[in-house]
Residue frames as qw, qx, qy, qz and C-alpha x, y, z in Angstrom:
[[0.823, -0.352, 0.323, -0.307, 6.74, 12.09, -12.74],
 [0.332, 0.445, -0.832, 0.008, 9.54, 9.54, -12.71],
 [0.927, -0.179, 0.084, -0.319, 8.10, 5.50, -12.00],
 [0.109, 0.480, -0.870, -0.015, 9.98, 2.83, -11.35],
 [0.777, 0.083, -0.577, -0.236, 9.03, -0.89, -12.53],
 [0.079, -0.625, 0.766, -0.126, 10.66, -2.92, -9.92],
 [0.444, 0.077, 0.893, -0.006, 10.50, -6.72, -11.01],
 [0.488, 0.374, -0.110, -0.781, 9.59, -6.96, -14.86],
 [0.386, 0.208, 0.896, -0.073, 7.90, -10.23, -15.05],
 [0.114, 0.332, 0.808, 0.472, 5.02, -10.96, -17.41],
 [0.112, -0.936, -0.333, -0.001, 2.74, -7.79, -15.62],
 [0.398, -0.544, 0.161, 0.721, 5.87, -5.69, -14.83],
 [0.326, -0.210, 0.451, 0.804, 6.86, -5.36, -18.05],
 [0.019, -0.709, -0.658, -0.252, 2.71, -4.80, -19.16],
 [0.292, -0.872, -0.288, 0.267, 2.70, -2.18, -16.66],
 [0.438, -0.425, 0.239, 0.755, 5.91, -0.49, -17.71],
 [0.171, 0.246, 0.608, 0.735, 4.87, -0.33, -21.50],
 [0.030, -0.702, -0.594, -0.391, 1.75, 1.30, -20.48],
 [0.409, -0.786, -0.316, 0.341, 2.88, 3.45, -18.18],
 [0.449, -0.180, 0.355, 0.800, 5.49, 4.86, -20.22],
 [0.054, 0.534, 0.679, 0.501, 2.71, 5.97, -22.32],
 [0.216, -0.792, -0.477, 0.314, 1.25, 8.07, -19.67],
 [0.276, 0.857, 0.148, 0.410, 1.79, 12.17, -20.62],
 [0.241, -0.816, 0.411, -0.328, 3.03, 13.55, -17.04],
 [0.901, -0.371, 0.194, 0.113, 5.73, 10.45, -17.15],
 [0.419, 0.842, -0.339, -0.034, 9.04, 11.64, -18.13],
 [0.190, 0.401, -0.895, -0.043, 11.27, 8.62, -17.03],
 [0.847, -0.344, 0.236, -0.329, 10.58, 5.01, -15.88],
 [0.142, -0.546, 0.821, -0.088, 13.22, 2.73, -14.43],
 [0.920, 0.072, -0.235, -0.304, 12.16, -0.78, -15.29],
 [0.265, -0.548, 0.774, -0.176, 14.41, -3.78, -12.97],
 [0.968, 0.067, -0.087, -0.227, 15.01, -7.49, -13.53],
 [0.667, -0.521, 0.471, 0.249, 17.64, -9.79, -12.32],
 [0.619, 0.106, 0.592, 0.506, 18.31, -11.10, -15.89],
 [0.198, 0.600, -0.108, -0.768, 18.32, -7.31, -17.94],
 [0.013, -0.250, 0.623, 0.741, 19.20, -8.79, -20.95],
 [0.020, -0.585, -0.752, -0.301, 15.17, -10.31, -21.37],
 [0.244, 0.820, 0.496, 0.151, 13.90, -6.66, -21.37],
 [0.248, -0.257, 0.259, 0.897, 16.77, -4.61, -23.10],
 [0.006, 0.249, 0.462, 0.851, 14.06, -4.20, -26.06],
 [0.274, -0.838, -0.470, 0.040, 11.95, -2.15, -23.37],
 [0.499, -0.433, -0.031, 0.750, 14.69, 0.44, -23.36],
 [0.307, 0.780, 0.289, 0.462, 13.87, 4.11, -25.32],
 [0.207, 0.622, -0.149, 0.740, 14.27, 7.59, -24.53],
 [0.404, -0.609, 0.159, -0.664, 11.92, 7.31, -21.90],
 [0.971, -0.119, -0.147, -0.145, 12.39, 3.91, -20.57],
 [0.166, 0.723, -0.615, 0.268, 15.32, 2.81, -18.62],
 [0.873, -0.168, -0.362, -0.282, 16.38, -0.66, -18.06],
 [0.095, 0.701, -0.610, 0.356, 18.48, -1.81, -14.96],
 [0.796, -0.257, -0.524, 0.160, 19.04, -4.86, -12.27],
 [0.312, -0.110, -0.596, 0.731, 19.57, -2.64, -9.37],
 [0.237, -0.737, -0.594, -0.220, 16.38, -2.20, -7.54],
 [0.403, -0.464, -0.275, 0.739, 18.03, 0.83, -5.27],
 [0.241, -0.069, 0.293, 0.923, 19.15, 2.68, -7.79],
 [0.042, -0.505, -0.570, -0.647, 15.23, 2.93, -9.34],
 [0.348, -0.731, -0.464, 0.360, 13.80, 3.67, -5.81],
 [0.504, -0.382, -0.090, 0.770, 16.18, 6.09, -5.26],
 [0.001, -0.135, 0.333, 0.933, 15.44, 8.28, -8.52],
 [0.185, -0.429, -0.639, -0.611, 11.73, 7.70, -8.92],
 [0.015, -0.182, 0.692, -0.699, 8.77, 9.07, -7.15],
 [0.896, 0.048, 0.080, -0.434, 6.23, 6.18, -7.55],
 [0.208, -0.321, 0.924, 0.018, 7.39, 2.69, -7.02],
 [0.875, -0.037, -0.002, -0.483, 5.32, 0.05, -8.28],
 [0.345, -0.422, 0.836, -0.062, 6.57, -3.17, -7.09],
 [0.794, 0.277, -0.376, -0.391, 5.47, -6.02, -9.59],
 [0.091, 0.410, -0.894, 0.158, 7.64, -9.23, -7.70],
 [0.628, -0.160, -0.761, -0.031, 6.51, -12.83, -6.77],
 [0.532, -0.775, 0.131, -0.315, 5.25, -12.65, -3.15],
 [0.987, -0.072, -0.054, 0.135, 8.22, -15.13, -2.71],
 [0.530, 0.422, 0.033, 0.735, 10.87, -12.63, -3.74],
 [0.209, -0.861, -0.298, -0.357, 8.93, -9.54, -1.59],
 [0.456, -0.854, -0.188, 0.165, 11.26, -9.47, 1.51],
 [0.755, -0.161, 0.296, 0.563, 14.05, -9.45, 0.05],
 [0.083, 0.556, 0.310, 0.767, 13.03, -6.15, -2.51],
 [0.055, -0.865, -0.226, -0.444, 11.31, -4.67, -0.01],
 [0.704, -0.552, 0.035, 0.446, 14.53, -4.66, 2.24],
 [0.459, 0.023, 0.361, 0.812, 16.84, -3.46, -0.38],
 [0.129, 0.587, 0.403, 0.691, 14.42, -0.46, -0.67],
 [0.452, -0.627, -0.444, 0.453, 13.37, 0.31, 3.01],
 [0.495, -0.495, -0.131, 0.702, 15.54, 3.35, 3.44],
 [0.187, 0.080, 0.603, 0.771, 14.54, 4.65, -0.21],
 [0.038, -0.371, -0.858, -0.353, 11.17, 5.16, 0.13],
 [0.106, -0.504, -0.643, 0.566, 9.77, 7.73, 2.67],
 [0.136, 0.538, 0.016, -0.832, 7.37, 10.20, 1.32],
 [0.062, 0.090, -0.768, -0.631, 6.83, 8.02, -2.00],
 [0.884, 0.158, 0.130, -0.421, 4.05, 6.27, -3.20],
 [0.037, -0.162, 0.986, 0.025, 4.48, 2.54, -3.47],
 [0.803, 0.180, -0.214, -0.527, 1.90, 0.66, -5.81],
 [0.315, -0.362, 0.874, 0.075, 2.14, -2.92, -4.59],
 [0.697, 0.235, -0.349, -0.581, 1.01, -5.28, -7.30],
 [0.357, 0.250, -0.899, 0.028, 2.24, -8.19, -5.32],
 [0.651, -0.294, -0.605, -0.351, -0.05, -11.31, -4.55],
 [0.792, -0.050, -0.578, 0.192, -0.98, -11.62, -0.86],
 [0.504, 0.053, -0.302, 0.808, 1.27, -9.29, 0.77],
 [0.166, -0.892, -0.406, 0.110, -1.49, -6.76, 3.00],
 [0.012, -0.855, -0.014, -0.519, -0.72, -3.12, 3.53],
 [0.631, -0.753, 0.179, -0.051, -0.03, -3.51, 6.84],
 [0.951, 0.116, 0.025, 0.286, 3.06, -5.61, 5.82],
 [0.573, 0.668, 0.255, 0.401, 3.81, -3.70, 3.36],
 [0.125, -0.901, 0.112, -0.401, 3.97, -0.18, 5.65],
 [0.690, -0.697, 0.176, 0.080, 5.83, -1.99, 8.19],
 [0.749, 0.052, 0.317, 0.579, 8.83, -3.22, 6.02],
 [0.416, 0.392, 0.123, 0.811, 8.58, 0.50, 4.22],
 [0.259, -0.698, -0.502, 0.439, 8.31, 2.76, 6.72],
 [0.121, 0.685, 0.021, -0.718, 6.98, 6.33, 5.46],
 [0.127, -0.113, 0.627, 0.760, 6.13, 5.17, 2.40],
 [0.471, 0.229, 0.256, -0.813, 2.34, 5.72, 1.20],
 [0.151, -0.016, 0.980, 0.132, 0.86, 2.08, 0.06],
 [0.698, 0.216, 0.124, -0.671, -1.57, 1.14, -2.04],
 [0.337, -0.100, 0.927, 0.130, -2.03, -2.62, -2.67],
 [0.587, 0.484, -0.246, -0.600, -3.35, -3.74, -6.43],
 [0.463, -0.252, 0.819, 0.226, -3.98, -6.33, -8.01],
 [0.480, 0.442, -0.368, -0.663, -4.41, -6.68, -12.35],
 [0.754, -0.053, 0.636, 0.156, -4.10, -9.40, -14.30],
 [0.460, -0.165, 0.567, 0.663, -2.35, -10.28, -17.61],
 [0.462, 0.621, 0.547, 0.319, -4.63, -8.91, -19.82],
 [0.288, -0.666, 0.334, 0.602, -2.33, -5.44, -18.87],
 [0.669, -0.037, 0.559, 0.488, -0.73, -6.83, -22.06],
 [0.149, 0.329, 0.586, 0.725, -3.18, -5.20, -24.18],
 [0.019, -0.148, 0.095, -0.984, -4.64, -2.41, -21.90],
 [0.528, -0.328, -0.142, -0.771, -7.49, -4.67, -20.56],
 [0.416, -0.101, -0.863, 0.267, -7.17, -5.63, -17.41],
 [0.509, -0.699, -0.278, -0.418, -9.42, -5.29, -14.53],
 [0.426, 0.113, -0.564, 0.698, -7.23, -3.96, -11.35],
 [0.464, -0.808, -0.251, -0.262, -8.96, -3.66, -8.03],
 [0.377, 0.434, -0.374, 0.728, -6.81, -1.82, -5.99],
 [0.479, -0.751, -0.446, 0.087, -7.03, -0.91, -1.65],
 [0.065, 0.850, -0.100, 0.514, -6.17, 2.57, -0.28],
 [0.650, -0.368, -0.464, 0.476, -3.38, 2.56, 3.09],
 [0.379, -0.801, -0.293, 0.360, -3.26, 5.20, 5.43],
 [0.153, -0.664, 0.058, 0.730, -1.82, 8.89, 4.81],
 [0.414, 0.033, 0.514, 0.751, -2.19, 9.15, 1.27],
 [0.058, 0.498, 0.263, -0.824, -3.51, 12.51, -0.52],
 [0.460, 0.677, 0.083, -0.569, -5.66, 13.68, -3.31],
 [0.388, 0.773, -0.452, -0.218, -3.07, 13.97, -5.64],
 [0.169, -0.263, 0.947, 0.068, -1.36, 10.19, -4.59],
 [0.598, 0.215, 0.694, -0.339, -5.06, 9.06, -5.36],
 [0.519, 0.771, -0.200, -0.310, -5.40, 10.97, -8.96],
 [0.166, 0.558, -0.808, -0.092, -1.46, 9.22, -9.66],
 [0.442, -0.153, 0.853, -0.232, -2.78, 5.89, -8.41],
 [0.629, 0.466, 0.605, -0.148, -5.81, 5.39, -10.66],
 [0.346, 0.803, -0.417, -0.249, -4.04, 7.45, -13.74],
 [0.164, -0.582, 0.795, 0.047, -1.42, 4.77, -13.07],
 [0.421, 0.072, 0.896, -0.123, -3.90, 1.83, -13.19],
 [0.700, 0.487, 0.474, -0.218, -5.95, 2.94, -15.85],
 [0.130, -0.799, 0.489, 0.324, -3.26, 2.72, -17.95],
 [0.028, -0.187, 0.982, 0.007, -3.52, -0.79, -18.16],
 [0.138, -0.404, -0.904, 0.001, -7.14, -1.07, -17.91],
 [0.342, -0.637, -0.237, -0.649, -9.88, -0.39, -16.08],
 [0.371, 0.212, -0.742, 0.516, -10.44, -0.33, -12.07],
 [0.588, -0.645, -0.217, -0.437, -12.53, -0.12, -8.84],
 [0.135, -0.320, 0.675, -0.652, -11.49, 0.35, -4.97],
 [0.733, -0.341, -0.580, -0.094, -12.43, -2.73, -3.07],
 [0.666, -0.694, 0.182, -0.204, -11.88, -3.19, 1.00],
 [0.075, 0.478, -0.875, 0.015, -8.30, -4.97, 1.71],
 [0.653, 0.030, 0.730, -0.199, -10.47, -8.16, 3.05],
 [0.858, 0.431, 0.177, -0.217, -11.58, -8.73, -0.43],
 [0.230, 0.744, -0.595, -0.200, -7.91, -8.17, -2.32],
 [0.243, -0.285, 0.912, 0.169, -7.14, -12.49, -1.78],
 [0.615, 0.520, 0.570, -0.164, -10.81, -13.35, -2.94],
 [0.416, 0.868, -0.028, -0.271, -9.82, -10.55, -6.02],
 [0.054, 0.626, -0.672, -0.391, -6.81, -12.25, -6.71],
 [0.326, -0.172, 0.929, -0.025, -8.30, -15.59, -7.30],
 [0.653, 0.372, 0.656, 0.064, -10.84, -14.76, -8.95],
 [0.327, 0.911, -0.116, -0.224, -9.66, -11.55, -11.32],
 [0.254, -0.699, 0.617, 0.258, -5.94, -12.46, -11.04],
 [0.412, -0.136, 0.895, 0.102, -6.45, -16.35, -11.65],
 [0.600, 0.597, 0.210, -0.489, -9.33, -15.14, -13.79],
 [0.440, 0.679, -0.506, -0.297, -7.38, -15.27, -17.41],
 [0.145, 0.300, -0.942, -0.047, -6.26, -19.05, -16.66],
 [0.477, 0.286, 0.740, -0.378, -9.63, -20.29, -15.79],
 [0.539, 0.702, 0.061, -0.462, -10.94, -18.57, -18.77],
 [0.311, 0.531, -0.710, -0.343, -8.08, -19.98, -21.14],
 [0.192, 0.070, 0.978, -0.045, -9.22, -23.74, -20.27],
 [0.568, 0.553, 0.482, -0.373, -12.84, -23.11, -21.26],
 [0.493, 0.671, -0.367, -0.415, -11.45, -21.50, -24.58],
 [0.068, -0.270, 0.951, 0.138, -9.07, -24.52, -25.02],
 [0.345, 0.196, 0.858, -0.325, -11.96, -26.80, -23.97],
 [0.545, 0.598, 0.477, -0.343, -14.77, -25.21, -26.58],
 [0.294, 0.689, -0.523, -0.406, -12.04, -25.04, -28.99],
 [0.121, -0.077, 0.988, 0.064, -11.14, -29.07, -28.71],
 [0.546, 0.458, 0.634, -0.300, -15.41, -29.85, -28.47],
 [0.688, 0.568, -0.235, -0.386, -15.49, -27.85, -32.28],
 [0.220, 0.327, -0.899, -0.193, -12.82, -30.46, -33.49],
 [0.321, 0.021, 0.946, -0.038, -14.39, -33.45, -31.94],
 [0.521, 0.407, 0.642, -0.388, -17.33, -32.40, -34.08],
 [0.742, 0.196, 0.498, 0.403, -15.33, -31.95, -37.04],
 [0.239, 0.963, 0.077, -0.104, -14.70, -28.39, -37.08],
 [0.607, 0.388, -0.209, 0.661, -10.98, -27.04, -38.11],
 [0.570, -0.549, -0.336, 0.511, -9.44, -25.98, -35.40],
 [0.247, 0.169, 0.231, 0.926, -8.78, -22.25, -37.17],
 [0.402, -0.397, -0.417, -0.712, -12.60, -21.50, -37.71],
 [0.519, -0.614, -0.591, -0.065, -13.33, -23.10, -34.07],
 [0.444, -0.106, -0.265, 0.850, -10.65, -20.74, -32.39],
 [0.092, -0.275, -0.217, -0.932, -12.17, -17.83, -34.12],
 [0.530, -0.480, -0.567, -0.409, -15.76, -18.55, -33.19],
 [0.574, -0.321, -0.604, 0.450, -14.53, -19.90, -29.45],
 [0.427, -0.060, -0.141, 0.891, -12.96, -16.11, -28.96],
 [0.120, -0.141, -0.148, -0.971, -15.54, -13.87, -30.36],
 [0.667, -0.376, -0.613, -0.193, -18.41, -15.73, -28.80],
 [0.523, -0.372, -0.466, 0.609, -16.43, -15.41, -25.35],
 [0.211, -0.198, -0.083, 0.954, -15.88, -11.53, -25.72],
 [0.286, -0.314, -0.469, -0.774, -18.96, -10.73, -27.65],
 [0.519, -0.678, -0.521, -0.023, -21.06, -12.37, -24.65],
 [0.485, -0.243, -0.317, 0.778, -18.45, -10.50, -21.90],
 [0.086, 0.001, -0.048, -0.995, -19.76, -7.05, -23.74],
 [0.393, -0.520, -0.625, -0.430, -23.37, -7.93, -24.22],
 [0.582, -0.559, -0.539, 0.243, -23.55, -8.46, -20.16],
 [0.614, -0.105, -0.120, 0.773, -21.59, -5.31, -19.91],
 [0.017, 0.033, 0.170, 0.985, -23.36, -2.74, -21.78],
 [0.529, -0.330, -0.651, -0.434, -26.68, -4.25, -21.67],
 [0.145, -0.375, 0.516, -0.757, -26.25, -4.65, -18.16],
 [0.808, -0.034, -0.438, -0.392, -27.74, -8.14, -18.22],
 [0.703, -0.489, 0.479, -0.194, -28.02, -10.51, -15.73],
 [0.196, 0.348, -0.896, -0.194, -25.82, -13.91, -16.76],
 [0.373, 0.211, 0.871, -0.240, -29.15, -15.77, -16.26],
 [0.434, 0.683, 0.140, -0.570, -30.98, -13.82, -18.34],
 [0.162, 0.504, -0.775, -0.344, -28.26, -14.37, -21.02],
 [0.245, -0.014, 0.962, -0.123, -28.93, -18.13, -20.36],
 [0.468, 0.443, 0.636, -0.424, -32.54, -18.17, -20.43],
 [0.440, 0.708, -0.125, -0.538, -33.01, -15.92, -23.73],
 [0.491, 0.517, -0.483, -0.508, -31.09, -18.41, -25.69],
 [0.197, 0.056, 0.958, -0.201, -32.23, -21.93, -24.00],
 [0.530, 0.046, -0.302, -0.791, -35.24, -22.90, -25.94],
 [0.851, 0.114, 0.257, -0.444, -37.79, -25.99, -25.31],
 [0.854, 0.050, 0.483, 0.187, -35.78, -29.10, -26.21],
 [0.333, 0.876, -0.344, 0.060, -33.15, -26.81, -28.35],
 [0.695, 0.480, -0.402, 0.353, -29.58, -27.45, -28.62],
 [0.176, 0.667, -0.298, 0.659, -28.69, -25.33, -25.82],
 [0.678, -0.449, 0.378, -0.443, -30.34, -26.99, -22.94],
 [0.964, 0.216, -0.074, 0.135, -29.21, -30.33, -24.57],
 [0.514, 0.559, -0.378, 0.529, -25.66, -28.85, -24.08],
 [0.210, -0.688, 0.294, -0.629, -26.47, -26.91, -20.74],
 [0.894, -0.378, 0.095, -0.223, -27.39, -30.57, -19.15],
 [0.937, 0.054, -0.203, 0.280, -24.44, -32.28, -19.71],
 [0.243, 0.494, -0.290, 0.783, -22.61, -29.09, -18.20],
 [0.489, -0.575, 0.281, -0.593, -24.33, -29.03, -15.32],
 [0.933, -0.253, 0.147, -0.208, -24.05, -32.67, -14.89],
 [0.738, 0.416, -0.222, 0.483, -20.47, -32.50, -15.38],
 [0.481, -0.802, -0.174, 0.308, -20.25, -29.69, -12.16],
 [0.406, 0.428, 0.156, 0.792, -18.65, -27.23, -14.28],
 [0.332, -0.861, -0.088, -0.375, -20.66, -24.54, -12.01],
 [0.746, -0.663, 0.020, 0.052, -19.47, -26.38, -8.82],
 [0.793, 0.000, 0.097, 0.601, -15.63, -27.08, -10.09],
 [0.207, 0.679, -0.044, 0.703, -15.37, -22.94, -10.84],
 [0.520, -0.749, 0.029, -0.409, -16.79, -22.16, -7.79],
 [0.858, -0.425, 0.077, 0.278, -13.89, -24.75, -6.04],
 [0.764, 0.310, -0.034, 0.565, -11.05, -23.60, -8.06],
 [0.246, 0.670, -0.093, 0.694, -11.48, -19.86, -6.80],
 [0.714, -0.651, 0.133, -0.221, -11.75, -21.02, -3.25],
 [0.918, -0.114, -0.071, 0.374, -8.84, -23.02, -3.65],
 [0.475, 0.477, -0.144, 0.725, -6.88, -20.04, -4.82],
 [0.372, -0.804, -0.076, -0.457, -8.49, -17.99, -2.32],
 [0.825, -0.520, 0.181, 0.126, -7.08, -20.19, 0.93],
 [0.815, 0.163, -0.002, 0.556, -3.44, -20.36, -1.45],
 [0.213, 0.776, 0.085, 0.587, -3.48, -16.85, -1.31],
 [0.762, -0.631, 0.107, -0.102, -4.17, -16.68, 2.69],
 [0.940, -0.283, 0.099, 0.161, -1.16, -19.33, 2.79],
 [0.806, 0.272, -0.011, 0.526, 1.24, -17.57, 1.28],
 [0.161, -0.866, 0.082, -0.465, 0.41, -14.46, 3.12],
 [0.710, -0.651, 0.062, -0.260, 0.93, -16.44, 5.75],
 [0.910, -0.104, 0.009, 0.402, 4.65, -17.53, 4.97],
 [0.334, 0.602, -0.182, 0.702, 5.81, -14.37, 4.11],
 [0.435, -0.827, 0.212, -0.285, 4.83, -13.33, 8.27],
 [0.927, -0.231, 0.070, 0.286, 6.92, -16.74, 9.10],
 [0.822, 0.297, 0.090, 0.478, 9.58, -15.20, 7.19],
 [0.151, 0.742, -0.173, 0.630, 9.43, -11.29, 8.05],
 [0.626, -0.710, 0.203, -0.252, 9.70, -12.44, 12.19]]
């Protein structure tokens, strides 16, 4: 199976390194206007280039990794390249329906990870378009768990799933920041509060995981009668830290919508 990268950005080039990895992948084309930031992605099996034809042309899986901003323009310059493929879009926004109309005969499936790719844990929910077989499904989730883990969602959910999986890793890096600054202000070193901040975050992430625990439960079990932890939990709730998550992935949600909704301005 020969893949092509096309746009290696800060997932692209996640997705490439782990895909290379795959056993039944014996080439993958990897594309980027400026090559020379990922020549040292280039091996036996890797192959790095700035002409998005050329990878179409020789691979048969596409995964498209571009900015929806960048989308009509790639998926013009590939149109004619594509019938009979599979075509993994990973780009924000951009529906299936689009997607098939700009590549006609090409078998779409729209995805969407997020950076933690980097290190083979992301969470990529991914929707199925229209003709695709058995064997494009097996290559689809082979492809994605590569990088992670995954789950088929409906396409209606895929802007809610970028805002709050996608945007997920930059919501989550302000709380760390944030409960990394509170250890300083209370006179911790900022070494020993990192550490703590990190393994506290992921250690709870698996508890709820394997335990299969509600996040209230969590809550409750270690809130005690006038304890620290309600003493903390009030000034968080009376800060709208609940209500200010709960806006941030609606905001993305409706950005998502809006940019869907300039690429149609642009493909008419």
């Amino acid at each position: 199976m020969i893949i092509a990268v096309i746009g290696a950005g800060k997932i692209g080039e996640a997705v490439a390194r782990r895909v290379s990895e795959l056993s039944d992948v014996t080439k993958v084309f990897v594309t980027k206007r400026n090559v020379s930031t990922i020549e040292h992605l280039r091996s036996g099996k890797t192959h790095v280039t700035r002409i998005n034809k050329d990878a179409a042309r020789d691979s048969s899986v596409i995964i498209l990794a571009v900015k929806a901003a960048d989308a009509k323009g790639v998926l013009e310059e590939i149109a004619d390249l594509v019938e009979g493929k599979l075509v993994i879009s990973l780009m924000a926004a951009i529906s299936i329906r689009k997607i098939q109309s700009s590549l006609p005969g090409a078998k779409v499936v729209r995805a969407m990870p997020n950076i933690a790719a980097t290190v083979g844990e992301a969470i990529t929910a991914y929707s199925l378009g229209d003709g695709l077989t058995k064997e494009d499904i097996r290559v689809t989730q082979s492809v994605l768990g590569s990088f992670g883990e995954y789950l088929e969602v409906p396409e209606n959910l895929m802007d809610a799933v970028t805002a709050l999986s996608g945007s997920g890793p930059a919501y989550i890096a302000i709380l760390i920041e944030a409960m990394v600054s509170a250890g300083l202000k209370v006179g911790m070193p900022r070494d020993i509060a990192s550490k703590l901040v990190i393994k506290t975050l992921t250690g709870t992430a698996n508890l709820l995981d394997r335990v299969k625990m509600h996040p209230a439960e969590l809550r409750d079990a270690v809130t005690t009668p006038a304890g620290t932890t309600i003493a903390g939990i009030y000034e968080l709730e009376k800060g709208s830290v609940r209500t200010s998550i709960m806006n941030a992935v609606d905001a993305a949600t409706r950005q998502a919508k809006e940019v869907a909704g300039r690429f149609d301005e642009e493909h008419h």
